[in-house]
C-alpha positions as a printed Julia matrix, in Angstrom:
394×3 Matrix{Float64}:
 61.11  141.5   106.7
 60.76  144.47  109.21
 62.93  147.08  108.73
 64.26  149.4   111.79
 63.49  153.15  111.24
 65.89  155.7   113.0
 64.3   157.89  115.46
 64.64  161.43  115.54
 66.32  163.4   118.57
 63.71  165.1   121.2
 66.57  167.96  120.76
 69.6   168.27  119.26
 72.83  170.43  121.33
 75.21  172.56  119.53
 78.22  169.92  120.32
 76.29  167.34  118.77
 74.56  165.71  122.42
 71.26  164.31  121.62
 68.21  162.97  123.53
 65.61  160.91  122.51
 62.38  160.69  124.38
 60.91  157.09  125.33
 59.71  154.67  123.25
 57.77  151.35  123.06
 61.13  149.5   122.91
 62.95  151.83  125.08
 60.72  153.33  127.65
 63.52  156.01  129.43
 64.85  158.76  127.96
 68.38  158.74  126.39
 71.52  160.79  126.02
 73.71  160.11  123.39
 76.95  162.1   122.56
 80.81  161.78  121.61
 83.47  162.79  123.78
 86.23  164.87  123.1
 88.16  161.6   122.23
 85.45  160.34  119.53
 84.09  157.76  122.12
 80.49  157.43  122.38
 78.87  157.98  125.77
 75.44  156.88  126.5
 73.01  157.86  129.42
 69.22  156.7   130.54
 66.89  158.01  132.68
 63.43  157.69  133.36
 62.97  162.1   133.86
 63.41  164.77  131.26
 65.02  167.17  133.43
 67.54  164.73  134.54
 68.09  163.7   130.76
 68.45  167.73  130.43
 70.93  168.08  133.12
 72.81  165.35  132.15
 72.98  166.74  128.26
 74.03  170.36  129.62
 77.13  168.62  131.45
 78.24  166.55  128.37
 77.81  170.23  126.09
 79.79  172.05  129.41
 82.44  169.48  129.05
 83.05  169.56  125.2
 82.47  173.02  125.03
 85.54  173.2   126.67
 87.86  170.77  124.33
 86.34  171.88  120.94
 86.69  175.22  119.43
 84.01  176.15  117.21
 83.75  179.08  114.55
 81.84  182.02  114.82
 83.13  182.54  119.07
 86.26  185.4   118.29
 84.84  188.69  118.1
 81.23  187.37  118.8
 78.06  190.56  120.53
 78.21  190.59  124.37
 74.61  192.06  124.28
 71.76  191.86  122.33
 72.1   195.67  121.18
 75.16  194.53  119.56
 73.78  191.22  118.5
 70.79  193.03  116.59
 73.79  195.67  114.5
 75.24  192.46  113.1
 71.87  191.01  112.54
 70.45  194.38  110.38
 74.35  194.86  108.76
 73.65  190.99  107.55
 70.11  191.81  105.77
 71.79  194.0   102.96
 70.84  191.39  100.47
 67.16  191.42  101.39
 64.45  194.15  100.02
 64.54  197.46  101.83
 60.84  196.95  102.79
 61.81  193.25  105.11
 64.92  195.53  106.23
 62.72  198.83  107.59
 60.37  196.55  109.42
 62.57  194.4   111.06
 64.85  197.59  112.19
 61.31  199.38  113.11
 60.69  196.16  115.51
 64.09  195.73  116.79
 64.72  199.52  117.53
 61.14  200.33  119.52
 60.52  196.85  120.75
 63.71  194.75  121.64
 66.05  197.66  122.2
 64.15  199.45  124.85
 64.35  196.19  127.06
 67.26  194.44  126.16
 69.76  196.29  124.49
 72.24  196.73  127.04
 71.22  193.02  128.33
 74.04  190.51  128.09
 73.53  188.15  125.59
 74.65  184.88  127.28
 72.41  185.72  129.85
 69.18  186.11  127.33
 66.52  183.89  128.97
 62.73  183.0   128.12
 61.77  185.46  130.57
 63.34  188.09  128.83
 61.88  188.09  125.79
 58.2   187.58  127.26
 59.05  190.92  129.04
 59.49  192.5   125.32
 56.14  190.81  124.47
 54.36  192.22  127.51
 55.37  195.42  127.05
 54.42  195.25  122.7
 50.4   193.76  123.6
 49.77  196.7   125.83
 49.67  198.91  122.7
 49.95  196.62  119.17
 47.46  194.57  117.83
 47.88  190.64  117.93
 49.49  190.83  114.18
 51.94  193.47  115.04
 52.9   191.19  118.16
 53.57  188.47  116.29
 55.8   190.4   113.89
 57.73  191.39  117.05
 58.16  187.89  118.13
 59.01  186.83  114.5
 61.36  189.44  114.5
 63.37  187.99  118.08
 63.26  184.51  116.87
 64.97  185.61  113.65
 67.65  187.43  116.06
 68.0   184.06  117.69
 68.3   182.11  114.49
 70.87  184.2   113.71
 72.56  184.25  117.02
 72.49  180.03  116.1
 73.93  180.17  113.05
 77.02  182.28  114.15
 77.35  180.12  117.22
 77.12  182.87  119.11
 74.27  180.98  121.41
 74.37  177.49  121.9
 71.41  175.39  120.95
 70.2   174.56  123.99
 69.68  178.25  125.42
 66.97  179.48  123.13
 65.79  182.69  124.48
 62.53  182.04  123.08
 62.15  178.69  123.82
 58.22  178.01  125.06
 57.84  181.51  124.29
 54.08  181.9   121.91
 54.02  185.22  120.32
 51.43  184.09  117.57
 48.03  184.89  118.33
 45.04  182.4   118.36
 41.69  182.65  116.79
 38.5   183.02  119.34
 36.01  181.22  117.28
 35.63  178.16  116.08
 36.3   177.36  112.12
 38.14  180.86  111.79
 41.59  181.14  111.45
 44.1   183.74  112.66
 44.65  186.5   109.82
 40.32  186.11  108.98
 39.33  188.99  106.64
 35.54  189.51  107.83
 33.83  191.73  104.74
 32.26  193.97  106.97
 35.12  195.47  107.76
 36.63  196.53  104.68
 35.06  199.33  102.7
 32.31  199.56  100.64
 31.84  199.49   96.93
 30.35  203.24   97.24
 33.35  203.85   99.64
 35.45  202.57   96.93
 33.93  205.1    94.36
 34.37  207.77   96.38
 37.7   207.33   96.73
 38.07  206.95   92.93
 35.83  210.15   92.3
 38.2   212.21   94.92
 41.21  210.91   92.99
 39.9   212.06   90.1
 38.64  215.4    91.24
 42.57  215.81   92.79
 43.85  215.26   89.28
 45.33  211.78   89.45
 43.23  210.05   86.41
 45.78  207.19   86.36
 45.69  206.39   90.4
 42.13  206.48   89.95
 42.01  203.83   87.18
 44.75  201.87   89.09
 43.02  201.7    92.19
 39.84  200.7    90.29
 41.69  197.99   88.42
 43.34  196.84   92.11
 39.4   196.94   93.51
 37.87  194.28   91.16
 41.49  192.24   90.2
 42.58  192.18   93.32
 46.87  193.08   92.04
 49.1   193.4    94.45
 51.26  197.01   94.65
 54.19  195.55   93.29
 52.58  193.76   90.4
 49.98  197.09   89.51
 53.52  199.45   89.02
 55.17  197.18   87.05
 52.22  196.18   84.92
 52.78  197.43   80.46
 49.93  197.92   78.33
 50.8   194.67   76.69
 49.84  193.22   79.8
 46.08  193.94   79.23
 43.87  192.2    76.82
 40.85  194.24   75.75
 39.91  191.68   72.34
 39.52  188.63   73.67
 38.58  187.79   77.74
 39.32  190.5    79.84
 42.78  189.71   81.66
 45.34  190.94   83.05
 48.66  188.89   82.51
 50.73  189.65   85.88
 53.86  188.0    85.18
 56.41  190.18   87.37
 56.93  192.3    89.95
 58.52  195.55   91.2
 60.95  195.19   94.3
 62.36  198.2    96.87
 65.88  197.02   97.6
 69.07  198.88   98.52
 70.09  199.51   94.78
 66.34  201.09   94.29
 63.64  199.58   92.51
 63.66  196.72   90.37
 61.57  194.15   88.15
 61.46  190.47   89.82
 59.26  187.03   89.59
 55.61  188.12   91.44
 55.41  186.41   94.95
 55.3   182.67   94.47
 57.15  182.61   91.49
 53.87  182.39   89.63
 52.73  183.95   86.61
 49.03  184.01   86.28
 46.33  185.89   85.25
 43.5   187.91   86.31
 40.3   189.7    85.53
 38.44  193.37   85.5
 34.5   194.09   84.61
 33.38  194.93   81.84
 32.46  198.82   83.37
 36.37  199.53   83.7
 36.87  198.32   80.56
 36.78  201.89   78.04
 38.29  203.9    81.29
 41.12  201.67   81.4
 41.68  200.76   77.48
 41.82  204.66   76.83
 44.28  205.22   79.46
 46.33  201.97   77.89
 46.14  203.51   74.76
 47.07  206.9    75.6
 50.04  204.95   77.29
 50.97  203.53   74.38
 50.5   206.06   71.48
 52.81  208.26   73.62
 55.59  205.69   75.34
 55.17  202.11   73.72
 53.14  199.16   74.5
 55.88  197.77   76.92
 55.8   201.35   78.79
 54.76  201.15   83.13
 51.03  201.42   82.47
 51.37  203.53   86.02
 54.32  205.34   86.42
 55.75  208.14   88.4
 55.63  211.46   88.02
 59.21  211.45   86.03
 57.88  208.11   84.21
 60.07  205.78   86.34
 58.59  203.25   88.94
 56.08  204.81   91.2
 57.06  205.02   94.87
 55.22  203.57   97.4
 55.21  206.02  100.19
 54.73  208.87   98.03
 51.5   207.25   96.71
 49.97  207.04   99.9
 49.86  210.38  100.73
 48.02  210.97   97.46
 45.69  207.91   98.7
 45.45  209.19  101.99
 44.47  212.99  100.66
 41.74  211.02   98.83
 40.52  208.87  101.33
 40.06  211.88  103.4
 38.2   213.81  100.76
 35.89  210.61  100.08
 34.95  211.01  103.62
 36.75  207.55  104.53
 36.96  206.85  108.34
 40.43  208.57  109.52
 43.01  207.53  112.15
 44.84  210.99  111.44
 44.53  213.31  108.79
 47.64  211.46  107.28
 46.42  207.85  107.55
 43.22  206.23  106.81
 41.9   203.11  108.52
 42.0   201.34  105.22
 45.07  201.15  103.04
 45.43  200.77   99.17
 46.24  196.74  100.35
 42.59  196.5   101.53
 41.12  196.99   98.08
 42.59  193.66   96.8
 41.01  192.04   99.93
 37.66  193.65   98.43
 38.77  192.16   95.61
 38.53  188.74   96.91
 35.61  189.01   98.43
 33.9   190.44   95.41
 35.09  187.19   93.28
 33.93  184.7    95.98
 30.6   186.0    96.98
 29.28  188.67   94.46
 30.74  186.81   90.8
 30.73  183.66   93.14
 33.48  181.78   91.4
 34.81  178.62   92.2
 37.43  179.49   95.3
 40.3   177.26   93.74
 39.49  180.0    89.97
 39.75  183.16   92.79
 43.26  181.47   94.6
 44.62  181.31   91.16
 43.54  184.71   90.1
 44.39  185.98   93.31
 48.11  184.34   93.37
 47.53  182.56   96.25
 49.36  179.22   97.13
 46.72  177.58   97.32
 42.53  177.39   97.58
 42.89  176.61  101.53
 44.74  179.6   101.99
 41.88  181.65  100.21
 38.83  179.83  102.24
 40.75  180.33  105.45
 41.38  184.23  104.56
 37.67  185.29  103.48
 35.68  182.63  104.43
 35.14  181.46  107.46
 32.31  181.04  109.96
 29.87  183.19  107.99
 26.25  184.17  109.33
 24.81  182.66  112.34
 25.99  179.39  112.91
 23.3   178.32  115.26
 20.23  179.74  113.14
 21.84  177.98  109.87
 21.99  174.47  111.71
 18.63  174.85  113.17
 17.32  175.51  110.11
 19.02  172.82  108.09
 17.67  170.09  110.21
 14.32  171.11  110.83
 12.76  168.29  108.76
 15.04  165.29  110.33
């Protein structure tokens, strides 16, 4: 015996209106919604727009009957919408915090600030968009788009904008890959550095006196650790008897009370590997660790022995990258950051050790082996030459 399946909404208004777009059964569009006396009302049509029109006159009319939370003392602009929306991300890391009040102040401010916020269209935000591709590259676009729609998530939630005026509604902020069988975000390995970059950079951090950045940064090249996980790593954490691992079971965070241990990203402990040539460097340094602080000691601390800070390693990174002779976009700032080296990482596993990309995801932390062929992988050589080729004997 059949069973009927309920249909979900085409969209969904803050009062509760809903329409559903035609089916085989019902080939017009419908309105459904509950007056302000609980009686259902019902509307068909065979156009969208008049399905739309028809929806924004049922929302009109309960909007006036029903009083909903969130409306007293709600922003009249966006500027004011975006001080509730940073005072409300106290709970997150500082890092999420900084970038999403970078965005929001040089971005959405500029062009909207003083901009009422019932009167926030589509249009509106494309202008912010327009004005962010003239200078930022596709990612950093998309992190200003991300950025708006969580403003307008937020706006939701507070019912400070009704569901059906989404100022980013249509609005495509994420950018699209230009060849075919590559995927947004592809890390080609031509453009990262080197492995005699790399030991440059580890030879000017060790001429600069920083012996342990230099092993760190070594251990980050070939294991591919993220910055979090590398600071918060122990000298119990590396085996040098058995198979050379590193056990990365947590994590150091940057939030508002300072830096803390939490789960690595995924909520994954794993582990992963180093080569044999780092292996004396980085046991004597673990040792020295050790004899001196105890094998549950940072392997990589700070100056004063507490977690090491972020920013203030990457001027010592920077100051080495320049001395390696690294390609500079300022004297302060190299093209390549301390990140890239666990994308060299990757790429080293998967087409120098050539392991098995589900082993490299998992040494990696990566969700999942599709993530890691979509990242590194690719389209790689000439496509046409490789087919050609293939099928010259069919």
């Amino acid at each position: 015996m059949a069973t009927s399946r309920r249909r979900r909404a085409l969209v969904t208004h803050e009062y509760g209106t809903r329409i559903y777009a035609p089916s085989p059964s019902e080939p017009r569009y419908r309105v459904v919604s509950t007056d302000a006396d609980g009686r259902r009302v019902h509307y068909k049509t065979p156009h969208e727009e008049a399905a739309r029109q028809r929806a924004r006159e049922y929302e009109t009319r309960l909007a006036s009957s029903i009083k909903l939370p969130g409306r007293a003392n709600a922003p009249r602009t966006v500027g004011q919408l975006i001080d509730r929306y940073l005072l409300s991300l106290e709970s997150r890391s500082t890092r999420y915090g900084e970038r999403q009040e970078y965005l929001l102040r040089v971005w959405v401010r500029p062009v909207l600030d003083e901009h009422p916020l019932a009167a926030w269209t589509p249009s509106d935000s494309e202008l912010v968009l327009d004005r962010a591709r003239r200078t930022l590259a596709p990612a950093t676009v998309q992190n200003v788009g991300s950025a708006m729609r969580a403003l307008v998530t937020f706006a939701f939630k507070n019912r400070w904008l009704p569901r059906e005026s989404d100022p980013m509604w249509l609005v495509r902020y994420s950018p699209h890959a230009e060849i075919q069988g590559q995927v947004v975000g592809f890390i080609a390995r031509t453009t990262l550095p080197t492995d005699e970059q790399c030991a440059d950079l580890f030879a000017a951090l060790e001429a600069a006196g920083h012996h342990q950045w230099a092993i760190a940064m070594n251990l980050k090249h070939r294991s591919g650790v993220r910055w979090g996980e590398l600071i918060a790593l122990r000298p119990s954490d590396v085996d040098f008897t058995g198979n050379r691992v590193v056990r990365i079971e947590r994590a150091v965070e940057q939030s508002r009370q300072g830096l803390t241990i939490k789960s690595t990203k995924n909520r994954l402990r794993r582990v992963s590997t180093y080569p044999a040539s780092l292996a004396e460097p980085l046991r004597e340094w673990s040792a020295e660790v050790e004899k001196c602080h105890g094998p549950d000691a940072l392997l990589f601390p700070s100056a004063t022995g507490d977690f090491a800070n972020r920013r203030a390693f990457q001027r010592i990174f920077a100051r080495a990258a320049r001395d390696a002779g690294w390609p500079m976009n300022r004297p302060t700032s190299s093209i390549w950051h301390p990140h890239d080296l666990r994308h060299v990482a990757a790429c080293w596993l998967l087409f120098d050790v050539r392991l098995d990309p589900a082993v490299v995801a998992t040494l990696l932390g990566h969700a999942n082996a599709a993530f890691t062929l979509s990242r590194y992988v690719g389209v790689r050589g000439d496509l046409a030459a490789t087919a050609s080729a293939a099928t010259d004997n069919w």
